[in-house]
LOLUM-104661 format. One record per residue (C-alpha): residue in three letters; x, y, z. Coordinates in steps of 0.1 Angstrom, whole numbers, padded with zeros to 4 digits, always signed. Example, Ala and Ser with C-alpha at 12.3 -4.5 7.8 and 13.67 -1.06 7.14 Angstrom:
ALA+0123-0045+0078SER+0137-0011+0071
//
This chain:
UNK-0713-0260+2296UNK-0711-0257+2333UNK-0735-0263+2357UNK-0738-0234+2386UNK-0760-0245+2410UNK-0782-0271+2417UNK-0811-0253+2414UNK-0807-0242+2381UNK-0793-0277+2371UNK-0826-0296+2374UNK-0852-0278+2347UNK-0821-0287+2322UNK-0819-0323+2337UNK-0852-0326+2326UNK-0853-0314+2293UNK-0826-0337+2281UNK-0848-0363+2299UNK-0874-0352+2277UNK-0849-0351+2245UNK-0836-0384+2252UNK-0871-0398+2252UNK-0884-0382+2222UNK-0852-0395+2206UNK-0858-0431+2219UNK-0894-0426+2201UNK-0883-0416+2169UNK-0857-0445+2167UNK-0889-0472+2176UNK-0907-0454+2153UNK-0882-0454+2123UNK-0879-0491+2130UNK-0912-0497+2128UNK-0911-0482+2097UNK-0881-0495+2080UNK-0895-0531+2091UNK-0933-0523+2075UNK-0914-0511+2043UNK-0891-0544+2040UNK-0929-0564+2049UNK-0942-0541+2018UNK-0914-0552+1998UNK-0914-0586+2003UNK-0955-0586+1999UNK-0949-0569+1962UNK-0919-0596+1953UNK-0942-0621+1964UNK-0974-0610+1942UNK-0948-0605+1915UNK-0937-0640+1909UNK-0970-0651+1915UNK-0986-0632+1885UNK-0956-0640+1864UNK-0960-0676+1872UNK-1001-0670+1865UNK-0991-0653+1830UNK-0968-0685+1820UNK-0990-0709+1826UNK-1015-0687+1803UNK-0991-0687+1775UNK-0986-0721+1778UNK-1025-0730+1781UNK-1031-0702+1751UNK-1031-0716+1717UNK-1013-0698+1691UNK-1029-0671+1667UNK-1025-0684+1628UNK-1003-0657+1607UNK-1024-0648+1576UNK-1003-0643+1543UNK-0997-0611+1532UNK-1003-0601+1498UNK-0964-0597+1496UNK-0956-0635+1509UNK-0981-0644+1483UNK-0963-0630+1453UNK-0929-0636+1464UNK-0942-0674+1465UNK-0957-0671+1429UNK-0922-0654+1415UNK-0908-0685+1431UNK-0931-0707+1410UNK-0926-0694+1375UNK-0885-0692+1385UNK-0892-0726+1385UNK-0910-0735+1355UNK-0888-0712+1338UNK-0864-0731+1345UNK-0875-0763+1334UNK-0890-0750+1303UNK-0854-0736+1295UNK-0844-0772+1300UNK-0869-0784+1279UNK-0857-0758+1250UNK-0818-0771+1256UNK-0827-0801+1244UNK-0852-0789+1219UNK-0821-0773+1201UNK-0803-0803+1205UNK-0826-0827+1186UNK-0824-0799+1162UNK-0789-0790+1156UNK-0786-0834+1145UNK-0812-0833+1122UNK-0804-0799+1111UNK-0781-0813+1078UNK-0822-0831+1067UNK-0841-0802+1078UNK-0819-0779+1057UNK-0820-0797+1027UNK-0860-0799+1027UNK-0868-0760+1034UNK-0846-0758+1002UNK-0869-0781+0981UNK-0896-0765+0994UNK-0884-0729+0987UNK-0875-0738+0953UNK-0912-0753+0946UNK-0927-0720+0961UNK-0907-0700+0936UNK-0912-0719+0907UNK-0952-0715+0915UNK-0952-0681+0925UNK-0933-0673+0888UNK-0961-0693+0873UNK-0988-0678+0887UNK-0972-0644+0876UNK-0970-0657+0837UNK-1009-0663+0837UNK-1016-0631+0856UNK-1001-0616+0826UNK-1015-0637+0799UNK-1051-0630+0813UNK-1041-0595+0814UNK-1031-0595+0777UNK-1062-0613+0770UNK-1081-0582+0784UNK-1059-0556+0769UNK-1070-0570+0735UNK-1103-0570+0741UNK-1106-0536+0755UNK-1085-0524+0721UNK-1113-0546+0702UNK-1143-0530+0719UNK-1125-0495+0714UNK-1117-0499+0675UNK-1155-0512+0673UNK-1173-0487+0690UNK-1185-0472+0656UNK-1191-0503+0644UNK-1224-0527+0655UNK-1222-0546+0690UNK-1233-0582+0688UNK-1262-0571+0705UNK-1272-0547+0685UNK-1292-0545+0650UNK-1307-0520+0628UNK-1344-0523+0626UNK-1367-0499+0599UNK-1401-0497+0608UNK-1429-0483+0588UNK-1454-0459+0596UNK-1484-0490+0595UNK-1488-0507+0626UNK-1496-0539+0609UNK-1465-0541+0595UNK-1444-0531+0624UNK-1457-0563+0640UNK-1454-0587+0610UNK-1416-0567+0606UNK-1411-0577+0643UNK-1428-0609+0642UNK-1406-0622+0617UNK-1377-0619+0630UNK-1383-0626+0665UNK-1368-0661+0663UNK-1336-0653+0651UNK-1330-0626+0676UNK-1342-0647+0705UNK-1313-0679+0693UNK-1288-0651+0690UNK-1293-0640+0725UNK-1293-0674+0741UNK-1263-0683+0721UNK-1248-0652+0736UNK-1258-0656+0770UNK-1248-0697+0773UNK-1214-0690+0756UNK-1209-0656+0780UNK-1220-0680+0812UNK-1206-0711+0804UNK-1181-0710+0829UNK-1199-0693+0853UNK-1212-0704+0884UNK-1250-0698+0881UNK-1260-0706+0924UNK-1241-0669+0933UNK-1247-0636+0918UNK-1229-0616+0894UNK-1228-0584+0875UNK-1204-0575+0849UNK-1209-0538+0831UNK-1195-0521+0800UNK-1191-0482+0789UNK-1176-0472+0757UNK-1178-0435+0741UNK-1169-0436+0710UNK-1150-0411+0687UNK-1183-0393+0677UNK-1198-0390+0714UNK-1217-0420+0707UNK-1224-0439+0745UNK-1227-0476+0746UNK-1233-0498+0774UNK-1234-0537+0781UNK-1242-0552+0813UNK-1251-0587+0825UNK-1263-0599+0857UNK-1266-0631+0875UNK-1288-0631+0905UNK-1303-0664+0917UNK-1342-0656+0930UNK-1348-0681+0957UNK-1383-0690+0973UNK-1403-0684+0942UNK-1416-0696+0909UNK-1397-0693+0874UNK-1434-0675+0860UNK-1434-0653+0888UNK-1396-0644+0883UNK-1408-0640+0846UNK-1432-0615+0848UNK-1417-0600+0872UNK-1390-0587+0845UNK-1416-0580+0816UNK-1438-0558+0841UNK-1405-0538+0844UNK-1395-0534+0813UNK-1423-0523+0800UNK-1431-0496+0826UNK-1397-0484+0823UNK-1408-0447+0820UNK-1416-0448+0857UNK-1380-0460+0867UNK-1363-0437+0846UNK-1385-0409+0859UNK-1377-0423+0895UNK-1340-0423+0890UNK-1333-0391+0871UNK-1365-0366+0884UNK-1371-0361+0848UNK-1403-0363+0828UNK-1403-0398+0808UNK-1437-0405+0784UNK-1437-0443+0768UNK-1458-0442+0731UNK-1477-0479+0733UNK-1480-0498+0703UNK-1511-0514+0709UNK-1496-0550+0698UNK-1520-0580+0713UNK-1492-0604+0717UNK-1471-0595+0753UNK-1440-0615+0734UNK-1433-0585+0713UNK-1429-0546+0729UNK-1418-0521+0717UNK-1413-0490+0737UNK-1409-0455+0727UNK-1396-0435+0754UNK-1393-0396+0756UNK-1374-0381+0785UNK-1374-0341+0791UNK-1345-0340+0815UNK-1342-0309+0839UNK-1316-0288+0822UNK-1341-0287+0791UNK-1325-0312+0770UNK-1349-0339+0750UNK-1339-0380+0748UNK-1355-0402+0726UNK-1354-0438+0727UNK-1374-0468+0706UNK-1366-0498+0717UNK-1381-0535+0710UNK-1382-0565+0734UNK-1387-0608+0723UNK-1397-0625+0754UNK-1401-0663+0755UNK-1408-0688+0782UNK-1403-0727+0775UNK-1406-0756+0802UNK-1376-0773+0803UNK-1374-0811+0817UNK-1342-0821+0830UNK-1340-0861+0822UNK-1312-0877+0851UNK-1297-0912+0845UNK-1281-0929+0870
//
């Protein structure tokens, strides 16, 4: 640009003054700022290494947390176990078969003996199954070809229309029937073992629609007397009419005989049953009691 006059050449003259000064402030100014900013920077580096240097020396003055287990580590250890002991019980079984497989040539030739034995009892026990069965068959074919015939137990008794001579009738032949009973009943039980009970019942029809039954029971009576057990038994026979009225619902009257002596009974029964139909029964009972004195030598 060129300058015309003098005049007009100072107002210019002083603006650049002014530019030049304003420039000169902004270039102190920036400096001032660039060298706060590198004071700033070397303040933060500073602080920096200081707090990592304070957070080392914590981790090193820290003590460490324990790790707790986890349910996982805990079963993978356990698995780790029983691999173990598997393994030495697979051992153990190695040599298990080993010891076996020498003696096995001994072992082999006793499992035979004893197999052999077993069989030979086994067939045994077979044969006398089938003799006792045999036994019974024979018995049963007995009983069934007897039925119309008098039981052992049974007798035919003819009573007159006296009383006094239904008792002496009974009377005298009370004996007899009271040894053929006990002979019965010791040769029945003989063999049986009288300290547990037992029950044992007969039916038989027989070809005419005749029924006949035989039962015997064993039942030991603990905690009482042999008297009380005793009348105990006559007191039920001879109120039977109540138990059979108990049992079937039906209408039972007994016909007393009036006798003095409570060895000898003899019980009329007559049952009206609920479909209508009349029974009739006369039976007699011989009772006996005896002390008996058991003499041990030693």
């Amino acid at each position: 640009m060129a300058l015309r006059s003098s005049n007009s050449s100072e107002p210019l003259l002083g603006t650049a003054a002014s530019w030049l000064e304003l420039l000169n402030q902004n270039t102190v100014g920036s400096s001032d700022m660039e060298g706060s900013s590198e004071n700033s920077s070397n303040n933060e580096r500073v602080s920096a290494k200081r707090s990592k240097k304070t957070s080392q020396k914590e981790k090193k003055t820290k003590r460490p947390a324990k790790k707790r287990r986890t349910t996982y580590d805990i079963r993978k250890q356990q698995k780790a176990d029983l691999m173990a002991e598997l393994s030495k019980l697979g051992k153990q079984l190695e040599l298990l078969q080993h010891r076996v497989l020498i003696n096995k040539g001994e072992a082999n030739s006793s499992i035979e003996r004893i197999e052999v034995a077993n069989s030979v009892l086994h067939e045994r026990a077979q044969h006398q199954h089938v003799a006792i069965a045999a036994m019974q068959s024979m018995l049963v074919s007995r009983m069934q070809q007897s039925l119309s015939e008098l039981q052992p137990t049974e007798v035919t008794i003819r009573l007159g229309i006296d009383r006094k001579e239904r008792r002496r009738t009974l009377l005298a032949m009370k004996d007899e029937k009271l040894r053929e009973a006990k002979r019965f009943m010791t040769t029945w039980g003989q063999d049986l073992d009288t300290g547990s009970s037992f029950s044992q019942e007969s039916q038989f029809e027989s070809l005419e629609g005749g029924f006949s039954a035989l039962r015997v029971d064993n039942a030991p009576i603990r905690g009482t007397t042999v008297r009380a057990v005793f009348d105990a038994i006559i007191h039920s026979m001879q109120n039977a009419e109540i138990l059979i009225s108990e049992l079937f619902g039906s209408i039972t009257i007994r016909e007393d005989t009036d006798f003095e002596a409570a060895d000898i009974s003899q019980i009329r029964l007559v049952s009206s049953t609920k479909h209508g139909a009349v029974v009739e029964s006369n039976s007699v009972i011989f009772s006996e009691r005896r002390r008996v004195i058991s003499v041990s030598t030693r």
